[in-house]
N, CA, C and O atoms as a GROMACS GRO file, in nm:
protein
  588
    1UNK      N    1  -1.014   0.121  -1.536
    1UNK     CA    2  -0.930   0.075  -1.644
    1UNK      C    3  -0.787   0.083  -1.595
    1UNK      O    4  -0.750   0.162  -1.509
    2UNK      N    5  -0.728   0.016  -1.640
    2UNK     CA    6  -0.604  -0.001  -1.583
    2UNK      C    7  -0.487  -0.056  -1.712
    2UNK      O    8  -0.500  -0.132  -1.808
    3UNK      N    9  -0.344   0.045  -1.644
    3UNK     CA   10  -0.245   0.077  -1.809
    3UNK      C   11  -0.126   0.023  -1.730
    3UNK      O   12  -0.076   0.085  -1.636
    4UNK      N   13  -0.067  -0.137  -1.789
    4UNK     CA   14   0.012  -0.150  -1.694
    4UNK      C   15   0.122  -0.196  -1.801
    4UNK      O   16   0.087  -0.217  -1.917
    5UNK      N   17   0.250  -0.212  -1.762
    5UNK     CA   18   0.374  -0.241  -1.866
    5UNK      C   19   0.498  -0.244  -1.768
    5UNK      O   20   0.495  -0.243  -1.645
    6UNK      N   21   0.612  -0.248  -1.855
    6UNK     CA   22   0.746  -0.276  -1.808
    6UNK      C   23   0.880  -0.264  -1.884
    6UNK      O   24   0.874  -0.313  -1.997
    7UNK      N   25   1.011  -0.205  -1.846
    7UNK     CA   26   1.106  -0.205  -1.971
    7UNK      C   27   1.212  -0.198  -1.870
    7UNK      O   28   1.197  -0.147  -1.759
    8UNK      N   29   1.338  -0.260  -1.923
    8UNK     CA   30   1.468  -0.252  -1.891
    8UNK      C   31   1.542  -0.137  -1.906
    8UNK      O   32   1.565  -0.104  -2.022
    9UNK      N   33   1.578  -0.079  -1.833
    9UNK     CA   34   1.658   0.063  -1.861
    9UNK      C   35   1.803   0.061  -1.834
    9UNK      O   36   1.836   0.071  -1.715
   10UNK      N   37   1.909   0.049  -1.934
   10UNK     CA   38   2.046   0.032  -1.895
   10UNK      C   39   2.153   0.140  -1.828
   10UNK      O   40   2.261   0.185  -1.866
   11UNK      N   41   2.070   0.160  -1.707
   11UNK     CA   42   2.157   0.262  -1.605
   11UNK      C   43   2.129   0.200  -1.456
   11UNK      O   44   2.063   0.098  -1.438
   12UNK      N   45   2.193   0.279  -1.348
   12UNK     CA   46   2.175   0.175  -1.243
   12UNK      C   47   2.019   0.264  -1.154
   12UNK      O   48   1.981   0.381  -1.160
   13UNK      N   49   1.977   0.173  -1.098
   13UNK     CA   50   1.866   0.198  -0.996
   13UNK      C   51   1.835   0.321  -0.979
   13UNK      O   52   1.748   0.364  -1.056
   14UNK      N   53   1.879   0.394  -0.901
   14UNK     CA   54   1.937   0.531  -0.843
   14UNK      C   55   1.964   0.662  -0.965
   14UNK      O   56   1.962   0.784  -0.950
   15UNK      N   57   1.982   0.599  -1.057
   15UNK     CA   58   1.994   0.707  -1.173
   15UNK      C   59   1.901   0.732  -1.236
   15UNK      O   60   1.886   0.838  -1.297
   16UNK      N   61   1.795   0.609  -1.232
   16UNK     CA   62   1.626   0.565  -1.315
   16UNK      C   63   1.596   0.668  -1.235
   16UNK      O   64   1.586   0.789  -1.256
   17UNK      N   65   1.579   0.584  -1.118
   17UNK     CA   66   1.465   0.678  -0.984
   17UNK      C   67   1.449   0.834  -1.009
   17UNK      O   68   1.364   0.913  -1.049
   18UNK      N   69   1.588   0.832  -0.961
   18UNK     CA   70   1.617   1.034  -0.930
   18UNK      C   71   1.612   1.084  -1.062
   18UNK      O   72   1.635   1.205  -1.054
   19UNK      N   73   1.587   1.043  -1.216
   19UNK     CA   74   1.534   1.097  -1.288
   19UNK      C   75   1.427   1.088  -1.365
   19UNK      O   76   1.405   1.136  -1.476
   20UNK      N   77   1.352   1.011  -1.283
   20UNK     CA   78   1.170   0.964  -1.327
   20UNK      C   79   1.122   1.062  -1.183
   20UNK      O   80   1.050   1.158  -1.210
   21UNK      N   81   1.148   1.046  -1.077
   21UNK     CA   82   1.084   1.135  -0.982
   21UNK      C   83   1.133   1.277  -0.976
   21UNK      O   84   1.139   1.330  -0.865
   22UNK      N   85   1.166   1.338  -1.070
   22UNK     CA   86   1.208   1.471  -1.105
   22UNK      C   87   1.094   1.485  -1.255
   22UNK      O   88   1.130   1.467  -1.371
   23UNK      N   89   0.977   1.514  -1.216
   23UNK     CA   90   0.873   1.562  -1.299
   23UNK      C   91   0.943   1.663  -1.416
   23UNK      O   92   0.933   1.647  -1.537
   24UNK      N   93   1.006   1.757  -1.357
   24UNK     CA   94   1.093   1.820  -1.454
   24UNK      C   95   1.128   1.768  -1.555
   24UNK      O   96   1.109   1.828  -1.661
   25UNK      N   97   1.171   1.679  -1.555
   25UNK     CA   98   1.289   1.608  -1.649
   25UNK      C   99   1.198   1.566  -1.768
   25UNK      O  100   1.250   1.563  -1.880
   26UNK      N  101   1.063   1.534  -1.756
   26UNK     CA  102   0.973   1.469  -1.855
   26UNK      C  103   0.969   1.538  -1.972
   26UNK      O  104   0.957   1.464  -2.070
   27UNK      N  105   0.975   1.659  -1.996
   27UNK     CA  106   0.998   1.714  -2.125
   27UNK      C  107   1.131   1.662  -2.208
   27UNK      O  108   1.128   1.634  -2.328
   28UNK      N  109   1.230   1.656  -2.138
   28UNK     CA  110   1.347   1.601  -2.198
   28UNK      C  111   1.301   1.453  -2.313
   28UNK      O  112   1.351   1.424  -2.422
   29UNK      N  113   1.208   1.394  -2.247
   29UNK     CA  114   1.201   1.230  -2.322
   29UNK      C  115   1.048   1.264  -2.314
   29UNK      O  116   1.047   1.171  -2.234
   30UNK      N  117   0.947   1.297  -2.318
   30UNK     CA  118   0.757   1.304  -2.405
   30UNK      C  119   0.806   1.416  -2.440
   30UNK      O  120   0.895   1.488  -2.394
   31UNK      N  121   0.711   1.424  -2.557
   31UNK     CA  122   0.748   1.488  -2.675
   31UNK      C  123   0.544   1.594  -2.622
   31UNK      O  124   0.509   1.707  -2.654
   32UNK      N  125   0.485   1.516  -2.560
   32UNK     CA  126   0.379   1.607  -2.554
   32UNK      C  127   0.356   1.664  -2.436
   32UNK      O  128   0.241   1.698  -2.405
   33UNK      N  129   0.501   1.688  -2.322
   33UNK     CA  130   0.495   1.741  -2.184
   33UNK      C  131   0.545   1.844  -2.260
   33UNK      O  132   0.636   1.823  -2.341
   34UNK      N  133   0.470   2.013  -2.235
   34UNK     CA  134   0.532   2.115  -2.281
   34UNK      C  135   0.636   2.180  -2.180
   34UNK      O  136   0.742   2.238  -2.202
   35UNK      N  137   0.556   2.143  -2.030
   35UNK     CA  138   0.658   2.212  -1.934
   35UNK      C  139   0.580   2.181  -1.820
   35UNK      O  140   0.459   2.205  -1.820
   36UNK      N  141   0.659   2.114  -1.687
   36UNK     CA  142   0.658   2.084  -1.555
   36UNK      C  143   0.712   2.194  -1.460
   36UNK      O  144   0.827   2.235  -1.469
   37UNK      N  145   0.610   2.246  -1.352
   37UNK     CA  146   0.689   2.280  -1.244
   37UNK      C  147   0.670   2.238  -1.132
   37UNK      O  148   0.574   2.163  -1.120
   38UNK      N  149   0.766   2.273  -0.985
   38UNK     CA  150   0.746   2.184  -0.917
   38UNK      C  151   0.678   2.261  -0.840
   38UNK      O  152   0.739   2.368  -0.829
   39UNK      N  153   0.560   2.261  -0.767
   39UNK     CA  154   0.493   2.377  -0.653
   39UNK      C  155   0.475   2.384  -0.528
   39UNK      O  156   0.406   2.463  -0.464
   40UNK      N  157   0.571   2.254  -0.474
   40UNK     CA  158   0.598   2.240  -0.353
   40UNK      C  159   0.752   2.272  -0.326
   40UNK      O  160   0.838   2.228  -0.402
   41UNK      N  161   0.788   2.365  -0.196
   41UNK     CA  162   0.916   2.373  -0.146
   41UNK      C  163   0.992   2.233  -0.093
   41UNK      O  164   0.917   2.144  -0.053
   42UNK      N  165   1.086   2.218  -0.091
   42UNK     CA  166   1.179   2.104  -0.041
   42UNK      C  167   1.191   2.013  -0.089
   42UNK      O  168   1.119   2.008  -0.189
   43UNK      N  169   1.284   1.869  -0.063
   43UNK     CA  170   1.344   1.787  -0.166
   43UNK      C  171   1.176   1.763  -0.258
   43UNK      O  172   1.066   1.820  -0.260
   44UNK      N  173   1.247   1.630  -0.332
   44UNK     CA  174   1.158   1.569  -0.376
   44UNK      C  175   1.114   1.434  -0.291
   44UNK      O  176   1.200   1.352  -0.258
   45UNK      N  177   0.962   1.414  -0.256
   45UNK     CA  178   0.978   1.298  -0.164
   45UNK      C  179   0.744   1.270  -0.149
   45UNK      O  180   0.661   1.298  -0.235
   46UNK      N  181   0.725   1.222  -0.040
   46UNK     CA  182   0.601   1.200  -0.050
   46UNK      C  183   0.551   1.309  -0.003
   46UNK      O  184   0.593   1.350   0.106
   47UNK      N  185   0.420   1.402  -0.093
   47UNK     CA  186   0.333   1.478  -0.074
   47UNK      C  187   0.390   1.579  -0.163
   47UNK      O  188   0.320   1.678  -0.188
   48UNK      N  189   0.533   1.567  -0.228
   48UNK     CA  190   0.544   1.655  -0.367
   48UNK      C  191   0.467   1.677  -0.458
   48UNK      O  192   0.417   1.579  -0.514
   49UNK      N  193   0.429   1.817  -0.504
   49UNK     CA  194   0.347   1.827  -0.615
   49UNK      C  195   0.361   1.890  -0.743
   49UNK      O  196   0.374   2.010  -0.720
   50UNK      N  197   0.365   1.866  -0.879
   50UNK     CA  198   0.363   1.939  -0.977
   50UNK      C  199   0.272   1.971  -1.050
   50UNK      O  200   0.160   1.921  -1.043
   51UNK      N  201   0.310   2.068  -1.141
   51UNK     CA  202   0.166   2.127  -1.258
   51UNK      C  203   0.214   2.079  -1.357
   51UNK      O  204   0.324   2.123  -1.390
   52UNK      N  205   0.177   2.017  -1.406
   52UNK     CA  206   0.229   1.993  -1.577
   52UNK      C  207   0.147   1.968  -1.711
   52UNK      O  208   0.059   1.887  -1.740
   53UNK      N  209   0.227   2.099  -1.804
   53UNK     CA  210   0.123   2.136  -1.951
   53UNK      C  211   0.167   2.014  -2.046
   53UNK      O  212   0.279   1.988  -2.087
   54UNK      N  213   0.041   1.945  -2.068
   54UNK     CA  214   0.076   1.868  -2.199
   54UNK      C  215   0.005   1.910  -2.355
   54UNK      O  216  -0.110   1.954  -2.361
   55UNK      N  217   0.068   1.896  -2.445
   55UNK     CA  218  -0.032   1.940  -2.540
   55UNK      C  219  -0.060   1.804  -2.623
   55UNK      O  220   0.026   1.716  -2.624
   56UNK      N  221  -0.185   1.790  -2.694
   56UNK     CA  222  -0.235   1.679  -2.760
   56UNK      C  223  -0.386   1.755  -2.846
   56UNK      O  224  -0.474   1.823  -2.794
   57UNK      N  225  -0.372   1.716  -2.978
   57UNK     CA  226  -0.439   1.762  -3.054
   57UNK      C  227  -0.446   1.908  -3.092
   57UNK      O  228  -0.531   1.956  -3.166
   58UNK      N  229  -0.364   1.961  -3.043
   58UNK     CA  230  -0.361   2.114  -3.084
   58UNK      C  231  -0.390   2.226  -2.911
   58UNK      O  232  -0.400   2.347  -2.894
   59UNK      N  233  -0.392   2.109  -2.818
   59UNK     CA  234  -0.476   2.198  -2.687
   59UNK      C  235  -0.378   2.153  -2.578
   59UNK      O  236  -0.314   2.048  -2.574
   60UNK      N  237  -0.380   2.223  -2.516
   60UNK     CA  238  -0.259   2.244  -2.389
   60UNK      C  239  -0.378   2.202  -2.235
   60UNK      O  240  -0.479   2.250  -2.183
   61UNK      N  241  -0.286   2.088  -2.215
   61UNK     CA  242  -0.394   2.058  -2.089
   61UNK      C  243  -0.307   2.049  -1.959
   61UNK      O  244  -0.199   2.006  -2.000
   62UNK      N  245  -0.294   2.072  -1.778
   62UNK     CA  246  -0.291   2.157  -1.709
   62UNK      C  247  -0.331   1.934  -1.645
   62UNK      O  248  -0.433   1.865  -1.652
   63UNK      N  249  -0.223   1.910  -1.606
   63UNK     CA  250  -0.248   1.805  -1.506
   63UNK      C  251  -0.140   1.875  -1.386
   63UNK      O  252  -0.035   1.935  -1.409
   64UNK      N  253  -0.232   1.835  -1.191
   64UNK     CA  254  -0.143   1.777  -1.111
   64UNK      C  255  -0.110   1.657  -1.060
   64UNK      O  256  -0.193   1.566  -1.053
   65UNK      N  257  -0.008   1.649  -1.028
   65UNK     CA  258   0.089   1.557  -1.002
   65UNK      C  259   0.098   1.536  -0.893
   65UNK      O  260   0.177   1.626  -0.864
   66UNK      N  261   0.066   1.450  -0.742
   66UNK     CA  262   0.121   1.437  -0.638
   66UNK      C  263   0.159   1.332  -0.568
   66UNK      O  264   0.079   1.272  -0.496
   67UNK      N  265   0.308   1.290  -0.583
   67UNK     CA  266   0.316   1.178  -0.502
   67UNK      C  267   0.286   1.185  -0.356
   67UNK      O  268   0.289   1.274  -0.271
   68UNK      N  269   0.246   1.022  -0.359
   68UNK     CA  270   0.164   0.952  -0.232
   68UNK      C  271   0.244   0.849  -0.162
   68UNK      O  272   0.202   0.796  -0.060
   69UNK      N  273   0.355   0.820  -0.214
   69UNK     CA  274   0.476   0.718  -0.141
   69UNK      C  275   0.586   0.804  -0.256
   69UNK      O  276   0.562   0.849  -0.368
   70UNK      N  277   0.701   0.803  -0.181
   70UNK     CA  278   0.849   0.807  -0.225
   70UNK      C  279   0.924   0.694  -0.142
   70UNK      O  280   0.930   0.697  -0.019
   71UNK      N  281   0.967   0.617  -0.202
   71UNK     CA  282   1.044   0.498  -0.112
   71UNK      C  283   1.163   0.497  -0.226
   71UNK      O  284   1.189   0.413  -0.312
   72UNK      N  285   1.215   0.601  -0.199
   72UNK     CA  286   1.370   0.584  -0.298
   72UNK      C  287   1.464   0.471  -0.253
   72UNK      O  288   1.514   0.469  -0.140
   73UNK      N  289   1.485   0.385  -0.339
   73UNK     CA  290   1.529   0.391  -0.505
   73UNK      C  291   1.429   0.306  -0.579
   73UNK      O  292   1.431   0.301  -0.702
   74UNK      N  293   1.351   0.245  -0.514
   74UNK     CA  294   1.219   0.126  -0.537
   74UNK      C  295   1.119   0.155  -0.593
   74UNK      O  296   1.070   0.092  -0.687
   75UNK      N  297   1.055   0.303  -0.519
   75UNK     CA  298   0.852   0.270  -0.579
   75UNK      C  299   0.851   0.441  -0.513
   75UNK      O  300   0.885   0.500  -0.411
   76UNK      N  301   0.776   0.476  -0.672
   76UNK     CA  302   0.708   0.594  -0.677
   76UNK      C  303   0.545   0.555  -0.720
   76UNK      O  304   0.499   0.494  -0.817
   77UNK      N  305   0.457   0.644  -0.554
   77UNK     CA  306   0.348   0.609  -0.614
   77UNK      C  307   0.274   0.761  -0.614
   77UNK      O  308   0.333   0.843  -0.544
   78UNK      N  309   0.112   0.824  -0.708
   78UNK     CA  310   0.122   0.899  -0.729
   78UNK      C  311  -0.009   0.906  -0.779
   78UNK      O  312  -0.059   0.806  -0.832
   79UNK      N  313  -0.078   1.025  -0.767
   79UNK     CA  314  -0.214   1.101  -0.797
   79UNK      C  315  -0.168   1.192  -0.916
   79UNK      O  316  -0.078   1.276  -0.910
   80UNK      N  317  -0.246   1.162  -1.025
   80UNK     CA  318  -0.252   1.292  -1.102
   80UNK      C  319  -0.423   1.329  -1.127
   80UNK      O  320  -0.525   1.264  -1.107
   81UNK      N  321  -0.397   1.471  -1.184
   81UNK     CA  322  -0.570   1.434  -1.190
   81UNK      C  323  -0.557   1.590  -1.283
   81UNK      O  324  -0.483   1.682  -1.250
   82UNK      N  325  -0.648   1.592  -1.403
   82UNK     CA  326  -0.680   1.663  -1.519
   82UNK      C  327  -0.832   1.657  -1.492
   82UNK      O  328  -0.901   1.594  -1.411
   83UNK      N  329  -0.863   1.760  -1.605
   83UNK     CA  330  -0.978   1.809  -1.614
   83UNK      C  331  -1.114   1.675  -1.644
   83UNK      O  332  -1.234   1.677  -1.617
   84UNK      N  333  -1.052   1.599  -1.692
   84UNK     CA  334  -1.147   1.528  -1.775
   84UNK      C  335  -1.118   1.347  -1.719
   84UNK      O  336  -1.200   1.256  -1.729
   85UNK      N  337  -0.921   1.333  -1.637
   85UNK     CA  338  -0.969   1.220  -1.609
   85UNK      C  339  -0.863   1.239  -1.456
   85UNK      O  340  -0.803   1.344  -1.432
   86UNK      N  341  -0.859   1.148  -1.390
   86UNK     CA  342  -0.812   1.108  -1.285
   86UNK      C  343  -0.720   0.952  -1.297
   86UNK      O  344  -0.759   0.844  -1.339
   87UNK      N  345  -0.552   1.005  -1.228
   87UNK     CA  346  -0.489   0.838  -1.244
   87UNK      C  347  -0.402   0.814  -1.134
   87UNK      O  348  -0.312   0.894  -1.107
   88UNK      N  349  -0.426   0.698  -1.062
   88UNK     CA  350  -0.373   0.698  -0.978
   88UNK      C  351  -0.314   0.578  -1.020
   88UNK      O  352  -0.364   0.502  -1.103
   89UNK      N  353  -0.128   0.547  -0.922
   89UNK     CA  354  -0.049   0.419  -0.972
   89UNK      C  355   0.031   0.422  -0.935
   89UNK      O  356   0.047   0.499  -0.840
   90UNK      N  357   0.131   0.350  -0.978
   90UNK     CA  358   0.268   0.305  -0.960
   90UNK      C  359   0.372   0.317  -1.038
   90UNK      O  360   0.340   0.320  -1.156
   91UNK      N  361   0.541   0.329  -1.006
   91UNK     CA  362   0.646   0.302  -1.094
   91UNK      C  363   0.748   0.230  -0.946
   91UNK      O  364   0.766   0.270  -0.831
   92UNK      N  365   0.787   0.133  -1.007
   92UNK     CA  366   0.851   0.036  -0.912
   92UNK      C  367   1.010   0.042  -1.019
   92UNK      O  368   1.034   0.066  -1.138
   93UNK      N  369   1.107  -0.004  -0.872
   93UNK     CA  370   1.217  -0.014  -0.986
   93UNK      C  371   1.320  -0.099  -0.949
   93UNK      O  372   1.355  -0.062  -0.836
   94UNK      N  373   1.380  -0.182  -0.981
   94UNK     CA  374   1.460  -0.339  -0.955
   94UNK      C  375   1.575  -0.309  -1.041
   94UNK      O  376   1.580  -0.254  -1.151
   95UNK      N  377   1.675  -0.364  -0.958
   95UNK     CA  378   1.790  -0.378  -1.016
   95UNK      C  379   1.781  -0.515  -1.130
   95UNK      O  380   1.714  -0.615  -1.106
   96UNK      N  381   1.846  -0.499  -1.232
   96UNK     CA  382   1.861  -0.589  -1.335
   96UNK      C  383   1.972  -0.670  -1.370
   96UNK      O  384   2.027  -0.696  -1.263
   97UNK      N  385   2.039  -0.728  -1.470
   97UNK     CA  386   2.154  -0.755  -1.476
   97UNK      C  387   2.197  -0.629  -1.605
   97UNK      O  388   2.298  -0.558  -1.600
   98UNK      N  389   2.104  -0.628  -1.703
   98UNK     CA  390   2.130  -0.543  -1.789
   98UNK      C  391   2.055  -0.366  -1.734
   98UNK      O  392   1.992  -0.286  -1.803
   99UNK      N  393   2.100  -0.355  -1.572
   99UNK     CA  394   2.044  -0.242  -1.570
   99UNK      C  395   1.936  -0.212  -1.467
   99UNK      O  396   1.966  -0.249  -1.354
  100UNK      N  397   1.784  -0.138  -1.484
  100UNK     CA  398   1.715  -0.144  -1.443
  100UNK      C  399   1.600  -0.178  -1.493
  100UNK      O  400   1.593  -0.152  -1.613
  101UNK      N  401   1.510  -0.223  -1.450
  101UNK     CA  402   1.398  -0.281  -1.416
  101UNK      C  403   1.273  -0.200  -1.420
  101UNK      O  404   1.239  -0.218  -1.303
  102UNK      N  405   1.171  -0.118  -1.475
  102UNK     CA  406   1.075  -0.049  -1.410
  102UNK      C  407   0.935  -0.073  -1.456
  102UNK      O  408   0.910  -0.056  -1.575
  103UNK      N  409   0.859  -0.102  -1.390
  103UNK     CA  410   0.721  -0.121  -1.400
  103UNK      C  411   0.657  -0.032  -1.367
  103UNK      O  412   0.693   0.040  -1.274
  104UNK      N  413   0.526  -0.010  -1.442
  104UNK     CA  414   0.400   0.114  -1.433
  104UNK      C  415   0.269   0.012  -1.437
  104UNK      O  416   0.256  -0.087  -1.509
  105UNK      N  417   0.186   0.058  -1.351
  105UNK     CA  418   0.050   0.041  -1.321
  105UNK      C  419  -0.041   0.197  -1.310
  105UNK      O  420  -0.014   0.268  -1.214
  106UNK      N  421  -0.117   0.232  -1.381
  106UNK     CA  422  -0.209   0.295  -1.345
  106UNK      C  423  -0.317   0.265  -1.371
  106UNK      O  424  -0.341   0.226  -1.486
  107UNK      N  425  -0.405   0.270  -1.287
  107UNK     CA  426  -0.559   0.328  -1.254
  107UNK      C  427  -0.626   0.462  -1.288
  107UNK      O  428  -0.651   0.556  -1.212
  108UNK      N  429  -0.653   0.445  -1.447
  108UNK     CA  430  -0.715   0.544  -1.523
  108UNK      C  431  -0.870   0.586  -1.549
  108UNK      O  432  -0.933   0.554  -1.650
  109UNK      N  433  -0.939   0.692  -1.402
  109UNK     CA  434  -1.073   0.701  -1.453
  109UNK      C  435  -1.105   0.851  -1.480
  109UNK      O  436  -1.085   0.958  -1.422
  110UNK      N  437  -1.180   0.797  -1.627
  110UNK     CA  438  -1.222   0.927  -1.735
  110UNK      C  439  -1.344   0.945  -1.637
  110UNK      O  440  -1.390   0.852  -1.570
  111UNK      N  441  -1.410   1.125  -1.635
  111UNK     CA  442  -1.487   1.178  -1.618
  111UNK      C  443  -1.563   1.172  -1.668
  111UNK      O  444  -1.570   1.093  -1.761
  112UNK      N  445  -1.671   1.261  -1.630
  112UNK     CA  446  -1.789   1.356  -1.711
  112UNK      C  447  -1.788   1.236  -1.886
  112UNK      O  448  -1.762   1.116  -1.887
  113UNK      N  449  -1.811   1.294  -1.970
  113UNK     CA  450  -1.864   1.289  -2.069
  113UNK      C  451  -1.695   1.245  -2.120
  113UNK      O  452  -1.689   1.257  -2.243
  114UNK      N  453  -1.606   1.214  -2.081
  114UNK     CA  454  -1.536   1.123  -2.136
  114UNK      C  455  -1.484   0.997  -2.055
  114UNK      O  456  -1.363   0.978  -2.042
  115UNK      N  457  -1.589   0.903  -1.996
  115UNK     CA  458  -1.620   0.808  -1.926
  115UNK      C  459  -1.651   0.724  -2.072
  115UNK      O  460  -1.602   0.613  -2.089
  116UNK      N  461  -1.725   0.780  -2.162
  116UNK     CA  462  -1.806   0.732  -2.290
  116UNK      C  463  -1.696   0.660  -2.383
  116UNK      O  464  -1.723   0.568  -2.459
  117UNK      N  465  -1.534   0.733  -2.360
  117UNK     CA  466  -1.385   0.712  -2.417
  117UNK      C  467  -1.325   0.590  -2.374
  117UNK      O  468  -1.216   0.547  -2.414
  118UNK      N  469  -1.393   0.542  -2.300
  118UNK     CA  470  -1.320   0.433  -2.174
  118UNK      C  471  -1.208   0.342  -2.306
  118UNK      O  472  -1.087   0.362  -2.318
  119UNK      N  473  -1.272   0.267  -2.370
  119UNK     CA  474  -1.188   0.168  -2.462
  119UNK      C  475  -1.090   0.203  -2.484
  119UNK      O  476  -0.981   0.153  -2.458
  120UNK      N  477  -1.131   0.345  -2.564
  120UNK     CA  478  -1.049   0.431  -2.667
  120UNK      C  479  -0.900   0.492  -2.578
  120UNK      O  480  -0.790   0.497  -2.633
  121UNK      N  481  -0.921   0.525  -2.461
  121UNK     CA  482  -0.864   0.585  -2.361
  121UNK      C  483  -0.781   0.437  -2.380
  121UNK      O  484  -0.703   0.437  -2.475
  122UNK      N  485  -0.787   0.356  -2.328
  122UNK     CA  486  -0.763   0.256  -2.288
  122UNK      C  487  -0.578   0.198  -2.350
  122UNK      O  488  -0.474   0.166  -2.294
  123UNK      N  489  -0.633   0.214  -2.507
  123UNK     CA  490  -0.593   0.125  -2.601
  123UNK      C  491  -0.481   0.246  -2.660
  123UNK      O  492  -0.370   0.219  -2.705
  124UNK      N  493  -0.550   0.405  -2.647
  124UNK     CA  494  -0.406   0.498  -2.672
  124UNK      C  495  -0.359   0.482  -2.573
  124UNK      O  496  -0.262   0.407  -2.590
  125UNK      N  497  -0.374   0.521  -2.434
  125UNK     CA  498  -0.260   0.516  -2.336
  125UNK      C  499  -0.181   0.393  -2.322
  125UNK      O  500  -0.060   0.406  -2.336
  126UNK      N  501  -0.220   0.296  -2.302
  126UNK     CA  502  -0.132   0.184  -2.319
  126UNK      C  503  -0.012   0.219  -2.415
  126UNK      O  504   0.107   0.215  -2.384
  127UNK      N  505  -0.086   0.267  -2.585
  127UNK     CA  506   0.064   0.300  -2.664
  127UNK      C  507   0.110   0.413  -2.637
  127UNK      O  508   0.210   0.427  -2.707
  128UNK      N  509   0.091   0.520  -2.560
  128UNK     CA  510   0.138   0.644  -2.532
  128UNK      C  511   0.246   0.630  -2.400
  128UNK      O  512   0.350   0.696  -2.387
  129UNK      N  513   0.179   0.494  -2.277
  129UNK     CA  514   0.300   0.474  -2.226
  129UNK      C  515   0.430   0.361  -2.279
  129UNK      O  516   0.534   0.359  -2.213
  130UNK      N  517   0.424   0.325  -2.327
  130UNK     CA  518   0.483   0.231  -2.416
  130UNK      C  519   0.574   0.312  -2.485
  130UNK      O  520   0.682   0.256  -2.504
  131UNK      N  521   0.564   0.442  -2.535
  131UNK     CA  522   0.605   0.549  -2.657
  131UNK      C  523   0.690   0.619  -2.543
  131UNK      O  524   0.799   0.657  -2.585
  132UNK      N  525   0.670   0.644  -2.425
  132UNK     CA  526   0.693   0.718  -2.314
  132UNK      C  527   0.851   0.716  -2.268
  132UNK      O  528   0.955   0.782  -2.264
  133UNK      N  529   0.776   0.566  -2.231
  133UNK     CA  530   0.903   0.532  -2.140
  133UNK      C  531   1.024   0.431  -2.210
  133UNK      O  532   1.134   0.411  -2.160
  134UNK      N  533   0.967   0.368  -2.355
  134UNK     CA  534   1.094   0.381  -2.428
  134UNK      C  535   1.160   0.542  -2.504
  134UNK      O  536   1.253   0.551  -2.584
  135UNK      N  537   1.102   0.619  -2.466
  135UNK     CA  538   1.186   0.766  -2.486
  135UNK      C  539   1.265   0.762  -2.399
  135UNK      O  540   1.384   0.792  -2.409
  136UNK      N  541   1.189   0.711  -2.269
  136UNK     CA  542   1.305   0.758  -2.202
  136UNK      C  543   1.424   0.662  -2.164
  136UNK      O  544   1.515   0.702  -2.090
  137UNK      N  545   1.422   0.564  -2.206
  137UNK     CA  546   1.522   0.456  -2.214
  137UNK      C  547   1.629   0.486  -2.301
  137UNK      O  548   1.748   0.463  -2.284
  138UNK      N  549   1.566   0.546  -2.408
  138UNK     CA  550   1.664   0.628  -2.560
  138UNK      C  551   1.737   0.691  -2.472
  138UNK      O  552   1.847   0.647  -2.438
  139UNK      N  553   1.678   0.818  -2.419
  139UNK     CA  554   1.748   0.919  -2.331
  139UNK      C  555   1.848   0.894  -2.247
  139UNK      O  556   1.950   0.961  -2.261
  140UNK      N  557   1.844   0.818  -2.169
  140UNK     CA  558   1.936   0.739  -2.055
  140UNK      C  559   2.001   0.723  -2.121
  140UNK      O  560   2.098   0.795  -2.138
  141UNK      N  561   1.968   0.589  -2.211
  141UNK     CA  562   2.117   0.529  -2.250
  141UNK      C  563   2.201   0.584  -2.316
  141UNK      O  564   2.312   0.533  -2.329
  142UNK      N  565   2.160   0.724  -2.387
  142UNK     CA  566   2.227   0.798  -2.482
  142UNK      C  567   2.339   0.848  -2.409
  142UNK      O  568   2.455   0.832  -2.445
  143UNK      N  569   2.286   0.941  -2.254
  143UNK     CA  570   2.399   0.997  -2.166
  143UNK      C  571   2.468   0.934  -2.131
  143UNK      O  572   2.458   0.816  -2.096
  144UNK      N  573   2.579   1.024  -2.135
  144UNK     CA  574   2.728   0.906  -2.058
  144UNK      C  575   2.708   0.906  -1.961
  144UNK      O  576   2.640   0.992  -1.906
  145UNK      N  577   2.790   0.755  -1.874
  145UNK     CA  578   2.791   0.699  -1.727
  145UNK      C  579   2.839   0.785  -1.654
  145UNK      O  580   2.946   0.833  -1.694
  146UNK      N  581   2.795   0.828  -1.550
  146UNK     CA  582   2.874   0.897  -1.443
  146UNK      C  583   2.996   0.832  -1.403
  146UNK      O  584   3.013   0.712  -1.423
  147UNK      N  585   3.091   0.913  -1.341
  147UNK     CA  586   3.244   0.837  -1.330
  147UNK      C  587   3.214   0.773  -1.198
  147UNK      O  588   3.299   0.703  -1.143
   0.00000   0.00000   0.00000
């Protein structure tokens, strides 16, 4: 199954990037990341990894995170993988006129006994990234421009 979309973000390239590939930062804009850390030493770049608690429905769930390409300022690509599903994908990022540019592709496969969710999976994540990453467009544009 596959969750793919796109949105204009009015900051430049370089400001998207370095604060979408800072896992950290995701609590700031999802409202259901409780807390990211990072568990690899040194910058951020390919073979970085994080832990990150999300909660949904009342239950705190325990995904990692590891990017598989860093090609800053362009394309973050990336393994996560939870108890129940596995996603592997993309965030690409283009300069705009109004800004930036960023596209998501993932490759979402449910496990075990929620393989049976496939649709359902399908049709929330689509609106959960949709909900996501216009948070985080709010967010951006809210902060002032760097000088």
């Amino acid at each position: 199954m596959s969750i793919e979309g796109e949105i204009v973000i009015g900051r430049p390239i370089d400001e998207v990037f370095d604060f979408v590939a800072d896992e950290r930062n995701e609590p700031t804009f999802n409202p259901r990341m409780v807390h990211v850390e990072k568990v690899t030493e040194g910058p951020i770049g390919t073979g970085t990894r994080f832990i990150a608690t999300t909660q949904s429905m009342g239950r705190r769930f325990d995904i990692t995170v590891e990017f598989t390409s860093y090609q800053r300022p362009t394309r973050l690509e990336s393994t996560s993988r939870a108890a129940s599903v596995q996603t592997r994908g993309w965030l690409s990022f283009e300069p705009h006129p109004d800004g930036t540019r960023m596209r998501w592709s993932w490759d979402v496969e449910p496990t075990g006994p929620s393989r049976l969710l496939t649709p359902l999976i399908n049709r929330v994540g689509t609106r959960q990234e949709v909900a996501i990453w216009s948070s985080l467009k709010r967010h951006l544009e809210s902060r002032p421009t760097a000088a």
